[in-house]
C-alpha positions as CSV (number, residue, x, y, z in Angstrom):
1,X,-68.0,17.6,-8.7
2,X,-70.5,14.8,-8.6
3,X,-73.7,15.1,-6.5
4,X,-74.0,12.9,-3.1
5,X,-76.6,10.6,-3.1
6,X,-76.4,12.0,1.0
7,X,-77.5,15.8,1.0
8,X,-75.9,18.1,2.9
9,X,-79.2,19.1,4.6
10,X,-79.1,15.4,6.5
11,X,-75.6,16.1,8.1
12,X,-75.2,17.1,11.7
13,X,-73.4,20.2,12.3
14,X,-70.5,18.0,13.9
15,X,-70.1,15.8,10.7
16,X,-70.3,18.6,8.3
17,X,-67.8,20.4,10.2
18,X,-65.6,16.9,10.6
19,X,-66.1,16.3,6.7
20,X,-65.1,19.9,5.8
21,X,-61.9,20.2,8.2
22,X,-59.7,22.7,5.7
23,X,-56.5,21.3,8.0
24,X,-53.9,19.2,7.2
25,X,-53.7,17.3,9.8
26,X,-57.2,16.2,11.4
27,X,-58.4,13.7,13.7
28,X,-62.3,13.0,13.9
29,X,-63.3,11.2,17.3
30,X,-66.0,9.7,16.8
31,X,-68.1,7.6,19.5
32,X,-70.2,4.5,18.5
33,X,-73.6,5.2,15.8
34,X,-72.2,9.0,15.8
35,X,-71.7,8.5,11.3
36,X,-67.8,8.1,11.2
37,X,-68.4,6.3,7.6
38,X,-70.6,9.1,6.3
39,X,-67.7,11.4,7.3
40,X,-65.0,9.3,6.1
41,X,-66.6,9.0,3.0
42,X,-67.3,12.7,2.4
43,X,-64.2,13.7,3.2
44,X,-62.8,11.1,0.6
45,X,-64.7,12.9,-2.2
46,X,-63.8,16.1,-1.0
47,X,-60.1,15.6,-1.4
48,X,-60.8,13.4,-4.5
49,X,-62.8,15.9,-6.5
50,X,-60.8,19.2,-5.2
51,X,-58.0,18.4,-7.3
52,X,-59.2,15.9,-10.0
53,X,-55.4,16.8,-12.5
54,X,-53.5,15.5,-9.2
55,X,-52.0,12.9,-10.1
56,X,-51.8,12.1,-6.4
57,X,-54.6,9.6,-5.1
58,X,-56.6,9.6,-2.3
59,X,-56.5,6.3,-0.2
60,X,-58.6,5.4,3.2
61,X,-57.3,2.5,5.0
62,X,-59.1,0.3,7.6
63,X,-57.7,-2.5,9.5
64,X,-60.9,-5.3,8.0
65,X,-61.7,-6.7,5.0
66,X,-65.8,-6.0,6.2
67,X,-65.1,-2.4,7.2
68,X,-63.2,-1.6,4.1
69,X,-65.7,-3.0,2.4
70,X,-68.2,-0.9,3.7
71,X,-65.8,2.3,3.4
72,X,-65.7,1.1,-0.1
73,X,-69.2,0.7,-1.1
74,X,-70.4,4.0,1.2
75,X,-68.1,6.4,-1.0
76,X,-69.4,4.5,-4.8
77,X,-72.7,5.6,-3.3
78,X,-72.2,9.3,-2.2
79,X,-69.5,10.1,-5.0
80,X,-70.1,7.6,-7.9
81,X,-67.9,4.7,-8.9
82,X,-65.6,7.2,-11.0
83,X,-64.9,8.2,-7.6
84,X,-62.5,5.3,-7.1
85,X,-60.9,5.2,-10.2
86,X,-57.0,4.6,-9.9
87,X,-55.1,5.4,-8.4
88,X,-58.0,6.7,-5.8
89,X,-58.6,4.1,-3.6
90,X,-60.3,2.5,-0.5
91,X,-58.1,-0.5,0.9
92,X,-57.0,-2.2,4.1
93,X,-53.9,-1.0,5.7
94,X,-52.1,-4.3,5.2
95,X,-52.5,-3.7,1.3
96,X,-51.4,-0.5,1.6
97,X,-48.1,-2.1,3.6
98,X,-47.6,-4.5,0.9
99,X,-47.5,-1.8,-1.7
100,X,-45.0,0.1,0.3
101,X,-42.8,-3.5,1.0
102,X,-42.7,-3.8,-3.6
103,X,-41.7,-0.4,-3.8
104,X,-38.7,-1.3,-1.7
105,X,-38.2,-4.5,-3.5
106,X,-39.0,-2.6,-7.1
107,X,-36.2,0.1,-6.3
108,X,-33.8,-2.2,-5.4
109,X,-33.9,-0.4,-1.5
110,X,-34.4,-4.1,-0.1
111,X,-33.8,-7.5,-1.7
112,X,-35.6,-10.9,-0.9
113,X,-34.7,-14.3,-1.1
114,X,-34.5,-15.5,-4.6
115,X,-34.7,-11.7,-5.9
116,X,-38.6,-11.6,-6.0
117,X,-39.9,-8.3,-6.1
118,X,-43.9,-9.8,-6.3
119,X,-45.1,-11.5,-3.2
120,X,-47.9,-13.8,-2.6
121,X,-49.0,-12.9,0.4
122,X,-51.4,-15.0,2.8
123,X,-53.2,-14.4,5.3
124,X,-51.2,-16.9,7.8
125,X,-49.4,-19.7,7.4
126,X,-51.7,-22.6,8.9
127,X,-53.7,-22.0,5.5
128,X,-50.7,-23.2,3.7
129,X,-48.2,-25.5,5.7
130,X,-48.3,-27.3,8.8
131,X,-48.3,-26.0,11.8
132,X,-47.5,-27.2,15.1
133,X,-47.2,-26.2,18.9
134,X,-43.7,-24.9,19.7
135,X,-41.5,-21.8,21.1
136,X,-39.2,-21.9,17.8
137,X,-40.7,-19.4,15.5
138,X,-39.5,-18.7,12.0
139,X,-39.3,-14.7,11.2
140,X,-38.1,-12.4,8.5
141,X,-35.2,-9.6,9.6
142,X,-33.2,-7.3,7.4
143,X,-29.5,-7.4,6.9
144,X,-28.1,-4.5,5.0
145,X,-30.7,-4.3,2.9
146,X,-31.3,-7.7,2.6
147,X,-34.1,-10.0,4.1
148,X,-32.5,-13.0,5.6
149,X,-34.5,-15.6,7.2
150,X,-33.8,-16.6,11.0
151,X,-35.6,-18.1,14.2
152,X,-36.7,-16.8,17.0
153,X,-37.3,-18.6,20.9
154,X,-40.8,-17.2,21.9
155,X,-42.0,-16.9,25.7
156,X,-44.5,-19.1,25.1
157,X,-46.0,-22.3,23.0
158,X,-47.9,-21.3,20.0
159,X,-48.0,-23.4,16.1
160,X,-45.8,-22.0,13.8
161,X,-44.5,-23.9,10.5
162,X,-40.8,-26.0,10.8
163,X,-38.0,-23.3,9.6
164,X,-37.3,-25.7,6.9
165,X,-41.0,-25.4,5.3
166,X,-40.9,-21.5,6.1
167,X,-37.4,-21.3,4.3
168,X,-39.0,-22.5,0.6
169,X,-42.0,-21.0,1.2
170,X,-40.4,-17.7,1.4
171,X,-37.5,-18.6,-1.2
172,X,-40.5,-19.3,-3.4
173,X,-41.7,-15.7,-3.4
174,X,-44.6,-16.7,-0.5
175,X,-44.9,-15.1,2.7
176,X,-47.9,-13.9,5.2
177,X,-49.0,-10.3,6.3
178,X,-47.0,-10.5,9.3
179,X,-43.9,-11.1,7.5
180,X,-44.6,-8.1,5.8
181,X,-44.6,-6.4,8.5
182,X,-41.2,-7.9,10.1
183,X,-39.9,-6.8,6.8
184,X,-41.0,-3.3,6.8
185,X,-40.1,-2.6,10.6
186,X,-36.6,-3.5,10.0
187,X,-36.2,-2.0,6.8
188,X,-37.5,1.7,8.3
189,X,-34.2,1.2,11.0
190,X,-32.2,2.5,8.0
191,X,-32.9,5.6,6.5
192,X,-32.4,4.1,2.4
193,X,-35.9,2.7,3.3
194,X,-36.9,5.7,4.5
195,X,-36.1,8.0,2.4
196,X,-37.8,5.5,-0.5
197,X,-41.2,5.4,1.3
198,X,-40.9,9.6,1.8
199,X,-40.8,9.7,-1.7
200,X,-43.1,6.7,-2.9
201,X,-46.0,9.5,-0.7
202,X,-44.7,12.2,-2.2
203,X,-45.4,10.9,-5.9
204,X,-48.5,8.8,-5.6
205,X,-50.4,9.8,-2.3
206,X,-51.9,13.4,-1.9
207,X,-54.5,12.3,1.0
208,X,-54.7,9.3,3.3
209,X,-57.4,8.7,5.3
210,X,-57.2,6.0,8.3
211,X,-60.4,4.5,9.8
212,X,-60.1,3.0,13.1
213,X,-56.9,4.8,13.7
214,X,-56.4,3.5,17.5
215,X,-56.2,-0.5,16.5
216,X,-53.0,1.0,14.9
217,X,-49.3,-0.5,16.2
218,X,-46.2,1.4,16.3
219,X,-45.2,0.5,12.7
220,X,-48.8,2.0,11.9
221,X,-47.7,4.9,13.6
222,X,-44.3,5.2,11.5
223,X,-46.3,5.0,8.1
224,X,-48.3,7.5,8.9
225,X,-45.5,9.9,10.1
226,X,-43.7,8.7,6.7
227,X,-46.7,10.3,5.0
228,X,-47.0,13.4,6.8
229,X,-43.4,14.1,6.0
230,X,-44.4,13.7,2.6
231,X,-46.7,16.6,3.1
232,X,-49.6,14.2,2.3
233,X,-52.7,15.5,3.8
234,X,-53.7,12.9,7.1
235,X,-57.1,12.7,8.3
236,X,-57.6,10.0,11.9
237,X,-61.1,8.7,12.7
238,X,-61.1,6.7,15.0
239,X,-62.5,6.0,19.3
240,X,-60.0,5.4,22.0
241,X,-62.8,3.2,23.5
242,X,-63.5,1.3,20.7
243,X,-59.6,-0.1,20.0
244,X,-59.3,-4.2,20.2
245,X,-56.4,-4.7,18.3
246,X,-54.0,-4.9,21.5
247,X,-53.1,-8.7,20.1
248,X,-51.4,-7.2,16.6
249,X,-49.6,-4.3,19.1
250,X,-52.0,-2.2,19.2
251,X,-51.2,1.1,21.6
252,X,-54.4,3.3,22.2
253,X,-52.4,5.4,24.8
254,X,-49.6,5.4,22.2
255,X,-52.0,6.8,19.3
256,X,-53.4,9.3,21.6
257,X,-50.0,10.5,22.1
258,X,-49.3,10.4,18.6
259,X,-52.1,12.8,18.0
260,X,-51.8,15.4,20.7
261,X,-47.8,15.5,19.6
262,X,-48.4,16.0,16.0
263,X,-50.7,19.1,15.5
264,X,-53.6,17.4,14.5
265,X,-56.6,19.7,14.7
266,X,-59.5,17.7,16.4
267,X,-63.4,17.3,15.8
268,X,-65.5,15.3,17.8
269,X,-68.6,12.9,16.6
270,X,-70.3,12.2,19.6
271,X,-74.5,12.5,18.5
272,X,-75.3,9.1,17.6
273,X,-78.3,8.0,15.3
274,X,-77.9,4.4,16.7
275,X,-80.0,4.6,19.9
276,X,-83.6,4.3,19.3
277,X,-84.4,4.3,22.8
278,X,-83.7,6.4,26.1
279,X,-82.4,3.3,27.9
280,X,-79.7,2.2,25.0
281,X,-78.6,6.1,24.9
282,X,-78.8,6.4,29.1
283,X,-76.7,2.8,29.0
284,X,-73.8,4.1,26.6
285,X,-73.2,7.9,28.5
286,X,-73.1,5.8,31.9
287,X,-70.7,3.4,30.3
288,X,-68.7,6.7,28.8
289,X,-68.7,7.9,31.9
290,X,-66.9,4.8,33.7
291,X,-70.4,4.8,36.0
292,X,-71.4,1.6,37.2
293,X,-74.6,0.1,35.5
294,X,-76.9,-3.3,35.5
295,X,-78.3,-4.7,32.6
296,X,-81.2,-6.0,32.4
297,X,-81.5,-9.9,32.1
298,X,-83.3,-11.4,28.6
299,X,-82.9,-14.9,27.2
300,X,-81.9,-15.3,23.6
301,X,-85.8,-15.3,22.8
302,X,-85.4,-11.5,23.5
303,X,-82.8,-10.7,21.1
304,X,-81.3,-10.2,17.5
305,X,-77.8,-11.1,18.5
306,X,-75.6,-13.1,21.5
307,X,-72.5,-11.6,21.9
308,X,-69.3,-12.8,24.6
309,X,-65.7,-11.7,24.5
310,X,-64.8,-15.0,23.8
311,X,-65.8,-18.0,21.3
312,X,-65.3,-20.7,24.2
313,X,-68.5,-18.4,26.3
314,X,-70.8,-18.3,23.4
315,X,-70.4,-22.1,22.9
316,X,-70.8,-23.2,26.5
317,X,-74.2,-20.8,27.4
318,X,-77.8,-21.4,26.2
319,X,-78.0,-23.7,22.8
320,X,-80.0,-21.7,21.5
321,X,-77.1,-19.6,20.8
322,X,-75.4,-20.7,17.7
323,X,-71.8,-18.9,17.8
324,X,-70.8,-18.2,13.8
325,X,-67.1,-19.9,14.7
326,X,-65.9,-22.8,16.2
327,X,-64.3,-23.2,19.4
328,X,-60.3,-23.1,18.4
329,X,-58.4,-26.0,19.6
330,X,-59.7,-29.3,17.6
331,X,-56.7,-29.2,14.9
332,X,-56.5,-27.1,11.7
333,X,-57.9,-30.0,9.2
334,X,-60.6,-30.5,11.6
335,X,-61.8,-27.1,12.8
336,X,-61.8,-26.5,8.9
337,X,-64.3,-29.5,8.3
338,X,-65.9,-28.4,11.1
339,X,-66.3,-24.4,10.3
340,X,-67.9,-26.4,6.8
341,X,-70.9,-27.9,8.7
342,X,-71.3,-25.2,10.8
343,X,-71.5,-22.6,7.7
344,X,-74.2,-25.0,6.4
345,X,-76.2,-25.1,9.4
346,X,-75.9,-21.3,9.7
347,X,-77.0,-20.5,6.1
348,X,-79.7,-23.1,6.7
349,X,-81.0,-21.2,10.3
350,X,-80.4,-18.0,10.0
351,X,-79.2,-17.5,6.5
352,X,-75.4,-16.1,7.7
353,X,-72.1,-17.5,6.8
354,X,-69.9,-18.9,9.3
355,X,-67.1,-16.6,10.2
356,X,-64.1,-18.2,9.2
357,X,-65.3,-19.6,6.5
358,X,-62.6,-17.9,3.5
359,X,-59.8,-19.4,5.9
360,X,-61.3,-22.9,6.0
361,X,-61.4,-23.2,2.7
362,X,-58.3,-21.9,2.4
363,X,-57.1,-24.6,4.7
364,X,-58.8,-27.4,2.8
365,X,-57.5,-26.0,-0.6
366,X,-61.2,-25.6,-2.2
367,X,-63.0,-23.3,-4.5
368,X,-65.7,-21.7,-2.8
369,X,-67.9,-23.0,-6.0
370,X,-66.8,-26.5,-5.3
371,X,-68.4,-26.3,-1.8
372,X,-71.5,-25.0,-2.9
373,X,-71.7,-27.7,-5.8
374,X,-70.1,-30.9,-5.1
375,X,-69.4,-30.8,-1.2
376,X,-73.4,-29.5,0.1
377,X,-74.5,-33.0,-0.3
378,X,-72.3,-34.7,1.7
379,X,-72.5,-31.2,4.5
380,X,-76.0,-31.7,4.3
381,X,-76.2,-35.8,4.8
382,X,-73.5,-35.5,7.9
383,X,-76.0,-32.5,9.4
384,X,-79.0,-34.5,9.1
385,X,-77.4,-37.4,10.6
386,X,-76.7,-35.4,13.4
387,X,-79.3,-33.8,13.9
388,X,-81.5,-36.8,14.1
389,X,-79.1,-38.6,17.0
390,X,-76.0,-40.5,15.6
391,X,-73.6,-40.9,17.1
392,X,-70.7,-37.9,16.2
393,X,-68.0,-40.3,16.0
394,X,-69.6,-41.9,13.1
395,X,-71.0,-39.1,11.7
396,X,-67.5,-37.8,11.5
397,X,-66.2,-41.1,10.0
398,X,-68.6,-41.1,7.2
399,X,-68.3,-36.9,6.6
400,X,-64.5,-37.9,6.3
401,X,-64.8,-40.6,4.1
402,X,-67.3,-38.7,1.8
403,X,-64.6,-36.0,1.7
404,X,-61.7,-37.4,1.3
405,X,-62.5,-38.4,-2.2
406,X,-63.0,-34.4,-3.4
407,X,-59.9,-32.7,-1.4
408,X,-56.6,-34.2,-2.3
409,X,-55.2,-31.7,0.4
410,X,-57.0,-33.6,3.0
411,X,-54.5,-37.3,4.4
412,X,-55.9,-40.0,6.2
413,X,-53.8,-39.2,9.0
414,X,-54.8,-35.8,9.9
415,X,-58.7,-36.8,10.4
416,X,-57.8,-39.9,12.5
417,X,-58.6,-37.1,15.5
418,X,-62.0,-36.6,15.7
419,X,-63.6,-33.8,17.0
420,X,-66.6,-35.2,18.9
421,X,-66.6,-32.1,21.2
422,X,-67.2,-29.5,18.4
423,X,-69.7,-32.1,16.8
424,X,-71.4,-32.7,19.7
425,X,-71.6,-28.9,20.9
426,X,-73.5,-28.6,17.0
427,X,-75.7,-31.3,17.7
428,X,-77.3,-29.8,20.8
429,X,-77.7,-26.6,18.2
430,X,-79.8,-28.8,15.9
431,X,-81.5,-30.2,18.6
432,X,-83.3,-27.1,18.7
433,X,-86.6,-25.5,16.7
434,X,-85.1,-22.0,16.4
435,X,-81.4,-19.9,16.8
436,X,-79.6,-16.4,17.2
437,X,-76.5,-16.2,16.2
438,X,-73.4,-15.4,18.4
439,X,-70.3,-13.5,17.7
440,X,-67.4,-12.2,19.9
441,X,-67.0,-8.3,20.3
442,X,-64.3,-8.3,18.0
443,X,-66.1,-9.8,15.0
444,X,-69.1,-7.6,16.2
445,X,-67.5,-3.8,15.4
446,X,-68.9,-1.5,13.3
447,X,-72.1,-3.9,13.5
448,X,-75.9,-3.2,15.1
449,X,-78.6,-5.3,16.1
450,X,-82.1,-4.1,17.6
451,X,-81.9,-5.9,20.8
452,X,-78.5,-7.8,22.2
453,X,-77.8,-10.1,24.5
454,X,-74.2,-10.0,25.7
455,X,-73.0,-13.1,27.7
456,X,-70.9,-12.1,31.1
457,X,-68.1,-13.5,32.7
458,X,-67.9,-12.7,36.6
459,X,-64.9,-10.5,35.3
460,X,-67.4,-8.6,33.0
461,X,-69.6,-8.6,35.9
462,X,-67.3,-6.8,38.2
463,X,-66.1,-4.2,35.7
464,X,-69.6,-3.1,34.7
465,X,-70.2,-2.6,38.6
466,X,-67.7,-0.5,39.6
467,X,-67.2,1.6,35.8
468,X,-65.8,1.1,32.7
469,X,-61.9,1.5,32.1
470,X,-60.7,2.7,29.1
471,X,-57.1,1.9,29.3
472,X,-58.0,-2.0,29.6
473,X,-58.3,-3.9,26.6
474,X,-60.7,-6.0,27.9
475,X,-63.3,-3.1,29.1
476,X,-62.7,-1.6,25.5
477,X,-63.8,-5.6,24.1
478,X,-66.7,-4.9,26.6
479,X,-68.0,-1.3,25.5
480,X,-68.3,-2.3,22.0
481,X,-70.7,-4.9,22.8
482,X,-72.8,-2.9,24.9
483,X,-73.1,-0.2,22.4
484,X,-74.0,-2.9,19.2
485,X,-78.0,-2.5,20.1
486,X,-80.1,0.1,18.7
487,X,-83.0,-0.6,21.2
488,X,-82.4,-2.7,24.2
489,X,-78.8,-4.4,25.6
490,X,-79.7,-7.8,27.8
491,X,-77.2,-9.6,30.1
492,X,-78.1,-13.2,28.6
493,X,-78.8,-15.6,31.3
């Protein structure tokens, strides 16, 4: 069995214990700083190296690109790279669903338009076709064992691509990740499905391990009972206060549920390394607690990091906050452009990349090496331009001229709209000597700072005076930015 580059001697007795769990069937609770990742990892190893003939892998799911990534990279570290040699691997859940939705296609359980049994699967449409505000929504359903394309009337306005664009996208062998999931929660209503995902974890899957286990939805849930009835070992990690993932279903009460039903054998993380001060550790039991507390008030000259529950706070509070995304709402070609200059102005102050960056390029149809080769200049000029007082409107008319020649993707007529408030709103950024960045709480879990400052809403306000609830999602939002800071948490004035 290969060495850790983590010795044994520098584990807690909780995450020794966690990591060590003989059972079947274990969830690991584990609160904010408290080494979840160590454990996840060393339990990885552990059930990769205890059997190394099994054919059977090993896979740890997470619900993010960035924490699987992290997942990833902390196991190569402590177990070596041969570590994740296939079929042992470390991948988000939504691969793992896609691998279960070819299986069905690759037995011939479930058949797609057009009798594809490979996918290309995107993240979301508006990276591919037009979108547009409307109730009519285009979904996938299963028909006796076949996925038949129909519409939907939703409660409320939200873009979706015409039925007709969605019906040869799909007939092409295209979909996105929530189609596959359509796909898979109407296939497991009959038990051919079933039976075919039993048996695809009893041949390749001997150990799953799920990070983040309460941002999981009820066809989460289902998976993983698929799996246990495989007599696939099933580790949990996860904190009930620490689940944001209400808008893709998420259920934390649901999960807890799940876990006290289900025999799973329970160890608790709850010594963090995170908090290097008295007043960050006192701040996080009070919050734990659901005790009221008062932040102390800092400017964004005191801190590492602005955070806000929403984009749309970050943007309107001191500009010397840069948020890493742009405000939604100025049109997909647009925000795309946008999220272009802003990446540039980020890389340039503070050396980040925007957030949505992969997604704008996505949108544009570009390279990533074309932007940093042929597009920078013209970035660059348009920021510059700004930055020293034209006028947005003609900043933007230049920027789009300028592109226009290097994205064929990009038609006169979507860029007639200009987006003078998103250029003006990064204007009064580059008006200024010096920036933090800001991020929302979502985009900030799993991440630390030394000192943050966290923007509040009256709402926020309120809740931190009277105590913390648990069951609401957006006290849960709220938690994980107060516990990002290793030192000192500011309300930002």
């Amino acid at each position: 069995m290969p060495r850790t580059s983590t010795g044994l001697h520098t584990l807690t007795p909780q995450q020794l214990t966690a990591s060590g769990s003989p059972h079947d069937r274990v969830y690991i609770e584990a609160a904010p700083g408290s080494g979840k990742t160590t454990v996840s990892a060393l339990r990885f190893g552990l059930h990769r190296f205890a059997a190394p003939t099994d054919a059977g892998a090993v896979v740890a799911l997470s619900f993010t690109r960035s924490a699987t990534e992290e997942l990833r990279t902390r196991v190569a570290r402590q177990w070596g790279s041969a570590s994740l040699r296939w079929p042992h691997r470390v991948v988000t859940l939504d691969t793992l669903l896609c691998d279960l939705l070819f299986h069905l296609l690759g037995e011939g359980v479930l058949h797609w338009p057009g009798e594809h049994t490979e996918l290309d699967v995107l993240d979301s449409w508006r990276s591919t076709l037009p979108t547009k505000p409307g109730r009519i929504r285009p979904v996938l359903q299963v028909d006796c064992g076949h996925v038949v394309i129909r519409t939907v009337d939703e409660p409320q306005n939200a873009s979706h691509p015409s039925a007709l664009d969605f019906k040869g996208a799909v007939s092409a062998g295209t979909c996105t990740h929530d189609n596959v999931r359509e796909v898979l929660q109407g296939a497991l209503t009959a038990d051919p499905a079933r039976r075919a995902l039993i048996s695809y974890f009893e041949n390749s899957v001997r150990s799953l391990i799920v990070d983040e286990v309460f941002d999981a939805n009820d066809l989460d849930r289902e998976i993983f009972s698929l799996a246990a009835s495989a007599s696939s070992l099933l580790t949990l990690v996860g904190d009930p206060w620490q689940a944001l993932y209400q808008f893709r279903g998420a259920r934390p009460a649901a999960m807890a549920a799940y876990i006290s039903e289900n025999g799973f054998f329970t160890h608790y993380l709850d010594d963090s390394f995170r908090w290097g001060t008295d007043r960050q550790a006192w701040l996080t039991q009070r919050l734990r607690r659901r005790l009221p507390v008062t932040l102390q008030a800092g400017s964004p000259r005191d801190a590492d990091m602005a955070l806000a529950l929403k984009w749309k706070t970050l943007w309107e509070c001191d500009p010397h906050v840069l948020p890493l995304a742009i405000k939604p709402g100025v049109g997909q070609v647009q925000e795309a452009i946008c999220t272009l200059l802003l990446n540039e102005i980020a890389q340039n102050a503070l050396g980040m990349q925007a957030a949505f960056l992969h997604d704008a390029l996505v949108t544009l149809g570009l390279e990533r090496e074309v932007l940093a080769t042929t597009l920078r200049p013209c970035l660059q000029s348009a920021i510059t331009n700004l930055k020293y007082g034209d006028q947005p409107a003609v900043v933007w008319q230049r920027l789009t001229r300028s592109l226009a020649m290097h994205i064929p993707a990009i038609a006169a007529t979507q860029l007639t709209r200009k987006p003078l408030g998103a250029l003006n709103r990064l204007q009064l950024r580059l008006a200024n000597d010096w920036v933090i960045p800001g991020l929302t709480a979502h985009q900030s879990k799993g991440r630390e700072w030394n000192t943050v400052a966290v923007r509040l809403s009256p709402a926020d306000a309120a809740a931190l005076a009277h105590g913390l609830d648990p069951a609401r999602s957006d006290h849960r939002a709220l938690y994980v930015a107060l516990t990002r800071a290793r030192l000192n948490t500011l309300a930002l004035t």
